[in-house]
PDB file of N, CA, C and O in Angstrom:
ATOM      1  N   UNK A   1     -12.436   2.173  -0.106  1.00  0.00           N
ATOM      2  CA  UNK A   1     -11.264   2.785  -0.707  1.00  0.00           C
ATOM      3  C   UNK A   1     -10.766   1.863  -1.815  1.00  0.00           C
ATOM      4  O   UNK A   1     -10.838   0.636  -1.755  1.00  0.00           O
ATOM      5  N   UNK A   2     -10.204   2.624  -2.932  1.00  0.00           N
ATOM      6  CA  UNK A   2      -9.460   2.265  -4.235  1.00  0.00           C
ATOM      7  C   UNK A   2      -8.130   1.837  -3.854  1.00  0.00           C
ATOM      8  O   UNK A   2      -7.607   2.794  -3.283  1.00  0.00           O
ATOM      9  N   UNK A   3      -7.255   0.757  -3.904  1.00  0.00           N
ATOM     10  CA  UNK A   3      -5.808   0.852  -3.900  1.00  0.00           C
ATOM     11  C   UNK A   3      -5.255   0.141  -5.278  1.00  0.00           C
ATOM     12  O   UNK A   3      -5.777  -0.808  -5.863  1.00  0.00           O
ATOM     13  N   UNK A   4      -4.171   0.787  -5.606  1.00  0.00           N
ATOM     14  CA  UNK A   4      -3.822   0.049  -6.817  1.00  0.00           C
ATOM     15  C   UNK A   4      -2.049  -0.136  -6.108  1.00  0.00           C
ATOM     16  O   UNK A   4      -1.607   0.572  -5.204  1.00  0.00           O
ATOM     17  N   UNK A   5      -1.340  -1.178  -6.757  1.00  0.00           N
ATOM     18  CA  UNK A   5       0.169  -1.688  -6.079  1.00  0.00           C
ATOM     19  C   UNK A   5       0.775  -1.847  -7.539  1.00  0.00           C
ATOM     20  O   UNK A   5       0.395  -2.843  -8.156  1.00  0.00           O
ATOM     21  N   UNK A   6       1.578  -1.080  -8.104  1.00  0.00           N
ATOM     22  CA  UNK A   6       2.171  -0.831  -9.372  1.00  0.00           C
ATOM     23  C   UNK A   6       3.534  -1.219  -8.973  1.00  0.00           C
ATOM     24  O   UNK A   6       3.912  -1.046  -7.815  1.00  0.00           O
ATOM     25  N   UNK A   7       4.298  -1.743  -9.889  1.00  0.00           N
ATOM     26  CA  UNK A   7       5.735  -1.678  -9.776  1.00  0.00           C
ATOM     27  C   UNK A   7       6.042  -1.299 -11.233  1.00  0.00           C
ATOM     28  O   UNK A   7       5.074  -0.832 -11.833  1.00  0.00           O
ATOM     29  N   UNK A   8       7.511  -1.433 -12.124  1.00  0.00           N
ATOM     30  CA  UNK A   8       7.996  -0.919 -13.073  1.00  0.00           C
ATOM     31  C   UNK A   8       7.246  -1.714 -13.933  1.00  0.00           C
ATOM     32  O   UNK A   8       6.815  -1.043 -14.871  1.00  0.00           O
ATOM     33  N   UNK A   9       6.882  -3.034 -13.982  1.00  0.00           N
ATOM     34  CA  UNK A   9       6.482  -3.901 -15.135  1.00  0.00           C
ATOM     35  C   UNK A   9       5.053  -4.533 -14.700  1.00  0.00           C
ATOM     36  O   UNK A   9       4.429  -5.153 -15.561  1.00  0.00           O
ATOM     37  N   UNK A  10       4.577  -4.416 -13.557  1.00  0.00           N
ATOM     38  CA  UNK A  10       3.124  -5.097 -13.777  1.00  0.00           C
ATOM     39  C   UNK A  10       2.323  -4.020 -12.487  1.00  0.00           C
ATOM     40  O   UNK A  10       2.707  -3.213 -11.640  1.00  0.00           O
ATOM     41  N   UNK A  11       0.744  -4.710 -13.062  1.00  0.00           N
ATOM     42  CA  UNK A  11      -0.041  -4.158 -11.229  1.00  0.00           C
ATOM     43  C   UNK A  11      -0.097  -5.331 -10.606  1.00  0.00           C
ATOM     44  O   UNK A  11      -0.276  -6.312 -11.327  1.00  0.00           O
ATOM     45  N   UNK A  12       0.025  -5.519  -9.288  1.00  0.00           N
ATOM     46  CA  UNK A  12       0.259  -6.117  -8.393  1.00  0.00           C
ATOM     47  C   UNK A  12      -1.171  -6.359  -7.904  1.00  0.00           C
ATOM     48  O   UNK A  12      -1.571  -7.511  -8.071  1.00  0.00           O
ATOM     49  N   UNK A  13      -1.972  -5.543  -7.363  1.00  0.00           N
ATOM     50  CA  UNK A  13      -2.880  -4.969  -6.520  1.00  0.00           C
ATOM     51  C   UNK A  13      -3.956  -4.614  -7.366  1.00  0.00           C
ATOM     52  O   UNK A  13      -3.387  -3.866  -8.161  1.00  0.00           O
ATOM     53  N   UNK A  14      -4.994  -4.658  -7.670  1.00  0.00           N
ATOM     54  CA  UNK A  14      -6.102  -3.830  -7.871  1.00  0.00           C
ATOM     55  C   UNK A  14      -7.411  -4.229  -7.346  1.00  0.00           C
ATOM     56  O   UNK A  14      -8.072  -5.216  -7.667  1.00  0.00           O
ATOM     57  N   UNK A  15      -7.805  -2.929  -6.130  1.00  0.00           N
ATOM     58  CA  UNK A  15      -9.096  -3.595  -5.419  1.00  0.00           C
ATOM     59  C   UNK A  15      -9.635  -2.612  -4.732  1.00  0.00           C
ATOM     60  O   UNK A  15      -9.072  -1.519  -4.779  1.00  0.00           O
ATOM     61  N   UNK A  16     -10.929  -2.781  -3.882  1.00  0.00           N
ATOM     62  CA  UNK A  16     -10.959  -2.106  -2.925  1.00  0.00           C
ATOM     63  C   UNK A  16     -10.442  -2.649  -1.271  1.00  0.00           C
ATOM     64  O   UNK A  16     -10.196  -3.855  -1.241  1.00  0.00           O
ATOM     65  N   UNK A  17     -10.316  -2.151  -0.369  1.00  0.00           N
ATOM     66  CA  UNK A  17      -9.837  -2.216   1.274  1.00  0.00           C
ATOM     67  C   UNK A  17     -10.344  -1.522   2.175  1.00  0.00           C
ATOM     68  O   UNK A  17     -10.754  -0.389   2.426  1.00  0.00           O
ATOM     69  N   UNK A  18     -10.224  -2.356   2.522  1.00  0.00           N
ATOM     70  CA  UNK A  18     -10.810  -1.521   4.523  1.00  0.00           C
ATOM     71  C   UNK A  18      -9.729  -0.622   4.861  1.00  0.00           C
ATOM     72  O   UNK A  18     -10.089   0.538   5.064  1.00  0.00           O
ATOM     73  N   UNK A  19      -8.193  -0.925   5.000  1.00  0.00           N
ATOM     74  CA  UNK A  19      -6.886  -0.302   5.522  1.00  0.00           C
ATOM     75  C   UNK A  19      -5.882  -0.762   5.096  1.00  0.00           C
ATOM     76  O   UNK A  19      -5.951  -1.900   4.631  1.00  0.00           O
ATOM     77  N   UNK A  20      -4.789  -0.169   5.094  1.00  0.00           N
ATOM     78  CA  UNK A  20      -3.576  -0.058   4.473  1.00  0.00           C
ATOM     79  C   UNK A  20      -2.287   0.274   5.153  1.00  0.00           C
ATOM     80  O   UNK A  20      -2.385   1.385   5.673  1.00  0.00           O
ATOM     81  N   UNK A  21      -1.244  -0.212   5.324  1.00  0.00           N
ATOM     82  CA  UNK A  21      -0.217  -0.049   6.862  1.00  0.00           C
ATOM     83  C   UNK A  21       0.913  -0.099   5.736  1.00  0.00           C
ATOM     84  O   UNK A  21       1.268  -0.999   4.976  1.00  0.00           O
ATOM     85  N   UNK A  22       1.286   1.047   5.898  1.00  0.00           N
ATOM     86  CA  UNK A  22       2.702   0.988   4.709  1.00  0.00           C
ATOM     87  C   UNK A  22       3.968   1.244   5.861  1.00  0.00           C
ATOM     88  O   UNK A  22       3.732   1.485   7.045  1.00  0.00           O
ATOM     89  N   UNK A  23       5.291   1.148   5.306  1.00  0.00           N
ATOM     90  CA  UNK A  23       6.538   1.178   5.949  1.00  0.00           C
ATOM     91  C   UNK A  23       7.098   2.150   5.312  1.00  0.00           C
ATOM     92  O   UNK A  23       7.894   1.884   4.412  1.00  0.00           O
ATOM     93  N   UNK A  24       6.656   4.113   5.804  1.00  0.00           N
ATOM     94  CA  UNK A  24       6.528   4.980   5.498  1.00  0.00           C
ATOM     95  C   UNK A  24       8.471   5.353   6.342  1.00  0.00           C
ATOM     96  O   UNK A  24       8.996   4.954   7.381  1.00  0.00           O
ATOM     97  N   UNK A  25       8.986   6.330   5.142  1.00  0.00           N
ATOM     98  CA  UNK A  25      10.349   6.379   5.759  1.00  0.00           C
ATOM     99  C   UNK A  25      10.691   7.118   6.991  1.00  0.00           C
ATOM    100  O   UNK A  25      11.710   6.970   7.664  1.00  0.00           O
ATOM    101  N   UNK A  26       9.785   7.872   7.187  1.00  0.00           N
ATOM    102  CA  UNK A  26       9.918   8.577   8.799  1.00  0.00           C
ATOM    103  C   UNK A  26       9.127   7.431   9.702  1.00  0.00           C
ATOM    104  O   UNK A  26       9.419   7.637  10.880  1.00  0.00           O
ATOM    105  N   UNK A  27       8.215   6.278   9.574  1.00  0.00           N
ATOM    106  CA  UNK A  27       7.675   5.083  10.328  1.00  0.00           C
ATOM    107  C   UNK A  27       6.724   4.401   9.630  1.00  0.00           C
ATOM    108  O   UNK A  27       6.389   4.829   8.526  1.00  0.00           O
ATOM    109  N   UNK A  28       6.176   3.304  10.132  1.00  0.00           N
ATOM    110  CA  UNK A  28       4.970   2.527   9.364  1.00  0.00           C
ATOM    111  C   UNK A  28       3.885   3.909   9.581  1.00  0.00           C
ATOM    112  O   UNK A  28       4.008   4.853  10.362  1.00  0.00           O
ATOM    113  N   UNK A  29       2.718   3.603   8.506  1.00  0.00           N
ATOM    114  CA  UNK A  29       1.583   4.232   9.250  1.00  0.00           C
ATOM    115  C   UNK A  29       0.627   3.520   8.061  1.00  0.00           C
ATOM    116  O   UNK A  29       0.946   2.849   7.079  1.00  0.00           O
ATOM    117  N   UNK A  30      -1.230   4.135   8.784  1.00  0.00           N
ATOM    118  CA  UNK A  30      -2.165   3.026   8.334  1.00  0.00           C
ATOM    119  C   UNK A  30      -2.992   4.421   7.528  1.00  0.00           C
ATOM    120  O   UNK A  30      -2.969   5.627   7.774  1.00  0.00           O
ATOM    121  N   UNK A  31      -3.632   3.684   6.579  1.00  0.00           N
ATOM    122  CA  UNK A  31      -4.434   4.694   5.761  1.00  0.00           C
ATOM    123  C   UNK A  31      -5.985   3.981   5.812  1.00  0.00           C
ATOM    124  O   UNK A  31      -6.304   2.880   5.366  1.00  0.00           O
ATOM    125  N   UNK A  32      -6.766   4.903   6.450  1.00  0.00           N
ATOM    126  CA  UNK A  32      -8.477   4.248   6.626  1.00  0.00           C
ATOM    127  C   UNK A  32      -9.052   5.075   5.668  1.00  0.00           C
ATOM    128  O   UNK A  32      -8.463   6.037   5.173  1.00  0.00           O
ATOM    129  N   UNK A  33     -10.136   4.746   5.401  1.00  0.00           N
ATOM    130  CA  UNK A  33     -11.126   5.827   4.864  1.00  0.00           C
ATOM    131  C   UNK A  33     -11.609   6.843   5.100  1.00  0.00           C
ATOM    132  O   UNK A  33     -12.298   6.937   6.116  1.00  0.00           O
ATOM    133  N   UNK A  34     -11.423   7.946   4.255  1.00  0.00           N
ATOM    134  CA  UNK A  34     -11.547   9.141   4.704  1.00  0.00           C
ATOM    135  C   UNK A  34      -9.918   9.736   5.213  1.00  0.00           C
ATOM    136  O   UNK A  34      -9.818  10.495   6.177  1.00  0.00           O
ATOM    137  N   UNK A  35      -9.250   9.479   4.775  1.00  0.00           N
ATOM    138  CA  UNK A  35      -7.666   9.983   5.366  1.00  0.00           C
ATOM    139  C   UNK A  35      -7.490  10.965   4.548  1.00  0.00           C
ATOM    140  O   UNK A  35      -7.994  11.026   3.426  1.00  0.00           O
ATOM    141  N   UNK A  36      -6.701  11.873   5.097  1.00  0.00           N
ATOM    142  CA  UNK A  36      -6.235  13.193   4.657  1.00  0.00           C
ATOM    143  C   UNK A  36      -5.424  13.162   3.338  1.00  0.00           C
ATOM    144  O   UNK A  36      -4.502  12.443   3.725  1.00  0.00           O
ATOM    145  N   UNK A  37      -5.172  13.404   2.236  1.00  0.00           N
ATOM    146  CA  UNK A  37      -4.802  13.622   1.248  1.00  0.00           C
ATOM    147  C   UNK A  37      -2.981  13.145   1.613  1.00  0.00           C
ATOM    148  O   UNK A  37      -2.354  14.009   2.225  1.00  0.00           O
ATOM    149  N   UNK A  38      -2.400  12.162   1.337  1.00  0.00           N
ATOM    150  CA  UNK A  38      -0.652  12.393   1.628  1.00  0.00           C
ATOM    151  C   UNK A  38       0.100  11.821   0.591  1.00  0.00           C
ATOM    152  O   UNK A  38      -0.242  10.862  -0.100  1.00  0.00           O
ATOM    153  N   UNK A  39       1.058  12.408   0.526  1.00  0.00           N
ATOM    154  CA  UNK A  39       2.153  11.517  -0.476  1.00  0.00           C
ATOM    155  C   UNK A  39       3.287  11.616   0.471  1.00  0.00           C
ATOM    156  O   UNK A  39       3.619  12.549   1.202  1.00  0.00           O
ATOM    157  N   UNK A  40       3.882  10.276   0.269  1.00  0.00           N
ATOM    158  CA  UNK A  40       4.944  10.009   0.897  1.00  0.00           C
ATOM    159  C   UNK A  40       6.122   9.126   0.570  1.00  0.00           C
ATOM    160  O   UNK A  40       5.854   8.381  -0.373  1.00  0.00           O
ATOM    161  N   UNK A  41       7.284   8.977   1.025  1.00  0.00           N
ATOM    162  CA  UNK A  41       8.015   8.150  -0.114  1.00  0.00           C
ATOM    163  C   UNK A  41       8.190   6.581   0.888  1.00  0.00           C
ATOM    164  O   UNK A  41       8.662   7.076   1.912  1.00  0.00           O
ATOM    165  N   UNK A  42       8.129   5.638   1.069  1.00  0.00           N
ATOM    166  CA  UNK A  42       8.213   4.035   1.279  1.00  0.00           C
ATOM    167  C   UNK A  42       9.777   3.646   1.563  1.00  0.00           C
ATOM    168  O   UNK A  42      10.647   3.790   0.704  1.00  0.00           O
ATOM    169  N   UNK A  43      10.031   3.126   2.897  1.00  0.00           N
ATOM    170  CA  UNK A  43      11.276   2.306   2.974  1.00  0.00           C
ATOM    171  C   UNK A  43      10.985   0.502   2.646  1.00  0.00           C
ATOM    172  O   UNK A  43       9.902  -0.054   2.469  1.00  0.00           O
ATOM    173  N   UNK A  44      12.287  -0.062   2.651  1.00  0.00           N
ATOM    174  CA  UNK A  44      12.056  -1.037   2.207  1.00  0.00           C
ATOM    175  C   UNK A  44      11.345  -2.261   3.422  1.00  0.00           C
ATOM    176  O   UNK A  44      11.958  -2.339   4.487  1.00  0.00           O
ATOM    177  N   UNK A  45      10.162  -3.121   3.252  1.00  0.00           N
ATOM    178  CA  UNK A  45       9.457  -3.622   4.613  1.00  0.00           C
ATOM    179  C   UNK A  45       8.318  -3.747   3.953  1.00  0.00           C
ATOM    180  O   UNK A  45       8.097  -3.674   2.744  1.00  0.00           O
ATOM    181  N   UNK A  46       7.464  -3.984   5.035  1.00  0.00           N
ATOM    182  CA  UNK A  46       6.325  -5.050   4.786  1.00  0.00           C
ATOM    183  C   UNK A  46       4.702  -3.896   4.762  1.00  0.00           C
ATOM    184  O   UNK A  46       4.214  -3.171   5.629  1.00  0.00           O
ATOM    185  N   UNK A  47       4.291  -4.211   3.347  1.00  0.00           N
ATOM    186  CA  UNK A  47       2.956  -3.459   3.554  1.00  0.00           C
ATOM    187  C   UNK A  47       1.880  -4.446   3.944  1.00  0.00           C
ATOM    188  O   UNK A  47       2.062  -5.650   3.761  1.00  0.00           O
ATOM    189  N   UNK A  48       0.735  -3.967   4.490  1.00  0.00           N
ATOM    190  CA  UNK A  48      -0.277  -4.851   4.762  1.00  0.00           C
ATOM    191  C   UNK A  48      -1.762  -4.403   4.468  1.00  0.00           C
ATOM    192  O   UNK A  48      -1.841  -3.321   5.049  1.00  0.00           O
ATOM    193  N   UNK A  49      -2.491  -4.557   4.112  1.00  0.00           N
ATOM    194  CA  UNK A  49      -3.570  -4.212   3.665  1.00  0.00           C
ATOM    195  C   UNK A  49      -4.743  -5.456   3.775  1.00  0.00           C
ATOM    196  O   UNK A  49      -4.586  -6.624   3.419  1.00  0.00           O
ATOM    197  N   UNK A  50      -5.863  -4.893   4.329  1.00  0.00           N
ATOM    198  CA  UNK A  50      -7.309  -5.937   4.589  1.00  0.00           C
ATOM    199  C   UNK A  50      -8.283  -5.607   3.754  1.00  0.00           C
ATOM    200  O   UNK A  50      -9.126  -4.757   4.042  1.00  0.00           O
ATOM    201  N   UNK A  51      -8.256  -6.347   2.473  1.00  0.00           N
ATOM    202  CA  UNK A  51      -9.568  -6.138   1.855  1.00  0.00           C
ATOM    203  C   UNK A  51     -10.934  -6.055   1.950  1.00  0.00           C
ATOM    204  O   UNK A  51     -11.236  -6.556   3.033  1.00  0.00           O
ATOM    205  N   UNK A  52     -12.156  -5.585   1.228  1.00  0.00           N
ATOM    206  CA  UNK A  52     -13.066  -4.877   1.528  1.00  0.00           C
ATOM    207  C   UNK A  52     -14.057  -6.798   2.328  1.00  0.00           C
ATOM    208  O   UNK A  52     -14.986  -6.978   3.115  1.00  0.00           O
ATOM    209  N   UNK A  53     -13.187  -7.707   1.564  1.00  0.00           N
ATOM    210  CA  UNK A  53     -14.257  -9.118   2.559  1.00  0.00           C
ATOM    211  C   UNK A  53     -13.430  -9.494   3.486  1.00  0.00           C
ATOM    212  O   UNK A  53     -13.743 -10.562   4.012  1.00  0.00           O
ATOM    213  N   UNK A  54     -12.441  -8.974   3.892  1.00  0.00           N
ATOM    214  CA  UNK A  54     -11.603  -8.855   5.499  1.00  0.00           C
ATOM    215  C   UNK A  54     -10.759 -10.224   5.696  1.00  0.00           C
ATOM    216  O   UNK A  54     -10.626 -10.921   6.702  1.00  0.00           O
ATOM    217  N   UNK A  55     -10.065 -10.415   3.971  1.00  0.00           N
ATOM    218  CA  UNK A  55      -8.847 -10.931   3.472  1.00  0.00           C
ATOM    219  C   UNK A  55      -7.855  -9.711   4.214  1.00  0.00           C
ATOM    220  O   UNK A  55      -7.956  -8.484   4.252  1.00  0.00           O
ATOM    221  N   UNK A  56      -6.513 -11.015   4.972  1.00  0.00           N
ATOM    222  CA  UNK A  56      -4.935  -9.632   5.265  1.00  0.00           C
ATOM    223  C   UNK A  56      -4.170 -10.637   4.144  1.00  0.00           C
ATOM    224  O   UNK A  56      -4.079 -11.852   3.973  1.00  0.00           O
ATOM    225  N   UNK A  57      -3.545  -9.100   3.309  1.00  0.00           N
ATOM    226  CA  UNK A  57      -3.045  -9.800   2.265  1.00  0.00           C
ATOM    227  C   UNK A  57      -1.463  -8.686   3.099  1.00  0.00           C
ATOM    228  O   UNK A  57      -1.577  -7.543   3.541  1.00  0.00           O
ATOM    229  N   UNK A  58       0.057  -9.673   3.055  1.00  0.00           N
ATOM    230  CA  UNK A  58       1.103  -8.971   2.943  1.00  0.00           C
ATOM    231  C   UNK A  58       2.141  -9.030   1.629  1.00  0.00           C
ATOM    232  O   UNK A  58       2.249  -9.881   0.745  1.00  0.00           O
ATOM    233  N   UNK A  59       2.781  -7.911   1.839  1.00  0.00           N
ATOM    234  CA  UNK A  59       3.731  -8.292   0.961  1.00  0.00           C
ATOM    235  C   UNK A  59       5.295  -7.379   1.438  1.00  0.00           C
ATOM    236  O   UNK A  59       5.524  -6.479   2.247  1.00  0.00           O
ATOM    237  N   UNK A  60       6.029  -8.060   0.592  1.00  0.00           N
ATOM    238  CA  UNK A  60       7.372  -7.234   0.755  1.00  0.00           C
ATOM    239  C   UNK A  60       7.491  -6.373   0.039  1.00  0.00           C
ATOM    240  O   UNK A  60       7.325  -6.769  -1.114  1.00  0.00           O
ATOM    241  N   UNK A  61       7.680  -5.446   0.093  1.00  0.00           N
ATOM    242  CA  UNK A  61       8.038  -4.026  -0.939  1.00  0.00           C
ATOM    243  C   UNK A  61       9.733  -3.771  -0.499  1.00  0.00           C
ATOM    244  O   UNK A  61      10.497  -4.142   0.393  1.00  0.00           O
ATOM    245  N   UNK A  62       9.770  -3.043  -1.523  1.00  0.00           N
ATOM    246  CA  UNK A  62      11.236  -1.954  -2.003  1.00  0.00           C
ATOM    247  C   UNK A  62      10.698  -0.624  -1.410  1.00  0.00           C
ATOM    248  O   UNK A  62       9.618  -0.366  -0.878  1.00  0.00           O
ATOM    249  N   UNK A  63      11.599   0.005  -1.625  1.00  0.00           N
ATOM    250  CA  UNK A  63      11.441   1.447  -2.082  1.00  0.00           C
ATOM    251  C   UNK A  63      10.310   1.741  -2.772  1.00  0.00           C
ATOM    252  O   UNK A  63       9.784   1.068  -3.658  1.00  0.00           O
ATOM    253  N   UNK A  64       9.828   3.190  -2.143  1.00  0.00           N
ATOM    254  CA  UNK A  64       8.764   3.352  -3.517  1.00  0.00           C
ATOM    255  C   UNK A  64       8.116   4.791  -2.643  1.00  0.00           C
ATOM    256  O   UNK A  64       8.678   5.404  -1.735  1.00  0.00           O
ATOM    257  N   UNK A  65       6.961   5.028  -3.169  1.00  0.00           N
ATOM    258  CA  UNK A  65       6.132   6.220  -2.527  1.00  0.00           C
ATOM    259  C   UNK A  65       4.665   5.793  -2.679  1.00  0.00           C
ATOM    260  O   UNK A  65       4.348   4.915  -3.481  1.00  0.00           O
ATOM    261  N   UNK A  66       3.932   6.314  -2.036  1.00  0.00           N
ATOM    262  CA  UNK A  66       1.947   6.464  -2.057  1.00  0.00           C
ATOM    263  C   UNK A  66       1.931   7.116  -2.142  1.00  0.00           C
ATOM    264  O   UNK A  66       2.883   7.823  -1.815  1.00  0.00           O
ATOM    265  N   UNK A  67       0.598   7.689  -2.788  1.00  0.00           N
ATOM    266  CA  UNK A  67      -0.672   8.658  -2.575  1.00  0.00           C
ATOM    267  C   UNK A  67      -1.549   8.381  -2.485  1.00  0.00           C
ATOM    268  O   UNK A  67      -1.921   7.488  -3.246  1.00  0.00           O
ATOM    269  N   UNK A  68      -2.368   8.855  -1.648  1.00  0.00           N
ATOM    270  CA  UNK A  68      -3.677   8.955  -0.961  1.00  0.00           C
ATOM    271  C   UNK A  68      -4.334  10.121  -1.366  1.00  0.00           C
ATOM    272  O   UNK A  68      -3.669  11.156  -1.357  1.00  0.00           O
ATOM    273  N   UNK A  69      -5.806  10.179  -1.811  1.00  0.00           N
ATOM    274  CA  UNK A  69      -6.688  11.153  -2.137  1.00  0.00           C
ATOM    275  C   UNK A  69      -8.111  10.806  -2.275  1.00  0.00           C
ATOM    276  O   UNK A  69      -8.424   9.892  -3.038  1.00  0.00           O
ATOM    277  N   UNK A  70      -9.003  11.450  -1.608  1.00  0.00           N
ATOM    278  CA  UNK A  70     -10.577  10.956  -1.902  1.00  0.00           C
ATOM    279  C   UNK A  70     -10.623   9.713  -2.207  1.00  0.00           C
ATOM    280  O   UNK A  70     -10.845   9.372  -3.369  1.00  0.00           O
ATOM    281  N   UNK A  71     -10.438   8.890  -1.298  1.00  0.00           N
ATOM    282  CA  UNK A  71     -10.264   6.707  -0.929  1.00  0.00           C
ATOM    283  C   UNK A  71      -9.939   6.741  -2.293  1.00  0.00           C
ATOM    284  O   UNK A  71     -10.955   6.428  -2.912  1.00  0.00           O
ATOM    285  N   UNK A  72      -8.816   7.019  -3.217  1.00  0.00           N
ATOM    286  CA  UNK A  72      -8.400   6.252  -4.223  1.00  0.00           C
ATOM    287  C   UNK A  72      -6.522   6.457  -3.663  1.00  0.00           C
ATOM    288  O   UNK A  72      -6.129   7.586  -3.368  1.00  0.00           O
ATOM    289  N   UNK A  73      -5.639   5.345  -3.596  1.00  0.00           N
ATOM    290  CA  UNK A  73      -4.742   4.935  -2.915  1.00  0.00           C
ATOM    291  C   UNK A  73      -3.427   4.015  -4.219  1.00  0.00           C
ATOM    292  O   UNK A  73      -3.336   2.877  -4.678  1.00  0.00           O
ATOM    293  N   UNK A  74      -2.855   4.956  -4.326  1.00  0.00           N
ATOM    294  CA  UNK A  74      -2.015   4.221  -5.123  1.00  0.00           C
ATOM    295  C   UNK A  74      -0.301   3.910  -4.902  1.00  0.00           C
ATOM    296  O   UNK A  74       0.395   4.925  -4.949  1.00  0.00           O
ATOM    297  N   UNK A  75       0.324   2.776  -4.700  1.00  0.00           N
ATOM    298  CA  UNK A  75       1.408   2.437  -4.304  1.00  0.00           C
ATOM    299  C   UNK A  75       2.089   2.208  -5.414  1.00  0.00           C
ATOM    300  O   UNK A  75       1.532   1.357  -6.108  1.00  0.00           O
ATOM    301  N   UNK A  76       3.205   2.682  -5.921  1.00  0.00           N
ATOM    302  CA  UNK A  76       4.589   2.533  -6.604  1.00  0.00           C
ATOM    303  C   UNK A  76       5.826   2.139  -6.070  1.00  0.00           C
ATOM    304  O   UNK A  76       6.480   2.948  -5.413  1.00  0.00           O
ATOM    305  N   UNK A  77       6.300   0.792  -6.305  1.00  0.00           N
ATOM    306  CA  UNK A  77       7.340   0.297  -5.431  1.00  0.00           C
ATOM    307  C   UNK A  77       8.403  -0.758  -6.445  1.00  0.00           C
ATOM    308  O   UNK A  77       8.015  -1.563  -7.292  1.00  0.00           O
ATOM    309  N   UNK A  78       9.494  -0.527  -6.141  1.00  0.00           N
ATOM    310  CA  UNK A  78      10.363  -0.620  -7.168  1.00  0.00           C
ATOM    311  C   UNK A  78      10.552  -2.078  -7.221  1.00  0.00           C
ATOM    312  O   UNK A  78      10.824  -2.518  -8.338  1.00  0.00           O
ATOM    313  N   UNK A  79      10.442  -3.159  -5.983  1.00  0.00           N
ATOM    314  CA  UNK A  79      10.212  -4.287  -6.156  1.00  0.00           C
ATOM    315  C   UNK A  79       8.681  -4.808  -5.383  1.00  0.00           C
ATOM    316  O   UNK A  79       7.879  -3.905  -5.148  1.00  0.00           O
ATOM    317  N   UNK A  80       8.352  -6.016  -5.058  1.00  0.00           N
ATOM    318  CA  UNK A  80       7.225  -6.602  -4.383  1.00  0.00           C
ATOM    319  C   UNK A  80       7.044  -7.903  -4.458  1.00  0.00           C
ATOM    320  O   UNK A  80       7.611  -8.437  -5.411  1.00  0.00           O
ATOM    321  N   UNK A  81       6.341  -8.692  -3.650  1.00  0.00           N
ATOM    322  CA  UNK A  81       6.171 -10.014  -3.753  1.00  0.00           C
ATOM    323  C   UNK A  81       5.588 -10.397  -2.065  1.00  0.00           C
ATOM    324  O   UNK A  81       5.966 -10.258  -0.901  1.00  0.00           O
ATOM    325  N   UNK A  82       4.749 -10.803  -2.624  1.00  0.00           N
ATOM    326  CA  UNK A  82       4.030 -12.139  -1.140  1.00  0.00           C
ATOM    327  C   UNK A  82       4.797 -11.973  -0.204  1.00  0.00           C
ATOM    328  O   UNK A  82       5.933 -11.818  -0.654  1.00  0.00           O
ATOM    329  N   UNK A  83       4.767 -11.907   1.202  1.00  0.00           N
ATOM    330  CA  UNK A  83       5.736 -11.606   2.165  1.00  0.00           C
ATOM    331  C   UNK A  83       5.887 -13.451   2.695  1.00  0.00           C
ATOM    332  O   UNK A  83       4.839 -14.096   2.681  1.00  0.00           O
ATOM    333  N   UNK A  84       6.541 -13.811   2.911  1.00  0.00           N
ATOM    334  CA  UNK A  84       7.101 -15.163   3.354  1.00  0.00           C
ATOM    335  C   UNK A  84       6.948 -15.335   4.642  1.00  0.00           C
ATOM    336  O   UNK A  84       8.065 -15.712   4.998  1.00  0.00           O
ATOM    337  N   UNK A  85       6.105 -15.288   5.805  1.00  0.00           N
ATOM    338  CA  UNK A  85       5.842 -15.164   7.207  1.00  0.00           C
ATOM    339  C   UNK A  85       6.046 -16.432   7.479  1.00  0.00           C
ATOM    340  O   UNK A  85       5.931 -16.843   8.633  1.00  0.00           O
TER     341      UNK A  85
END
């Protein structure tokens, strides 16, 4: 799968991944390959995503929304940055 992590002024993200765990506003949920087509809008919390050499990269997000379609995965989020664990 394709994910790209956009905010207002830069890309964040550009790669492929194994999975994707966003902090979806009705709950978290994970996006694998082959997932059903969704758009959804993002509360503010921690996304997580494992790249395709099985790097876990987190970060903090804002607000924002995904879409998901035929493994290309794109996140828009109004802020972001490295999550501080």
């Amino acid at each position: 799968m394709h994910l790209e992590i956009l905010t207002p002024d830069k890309t964040v993200f550009s790669g492929n991944i194994k999975s994707l765990t966003v902090p979806g506003t009705k709950g978290p949920f994970t996006i694998l390959i082959n997932h059903a087509p969704i758009i959804s809008t993002l509360d503010k919390g921690l996304l997580s995503l494992l790249t395709d050499t099985g790097l876990e990269v987190i970060y903090e997000i804002g607000e924002g929304m995904i879409e998901a379609n035929q493994n290309k995965i794109m996140v828009l989020a109004e802020k972001i940055r490295p999550a501080e664990l």
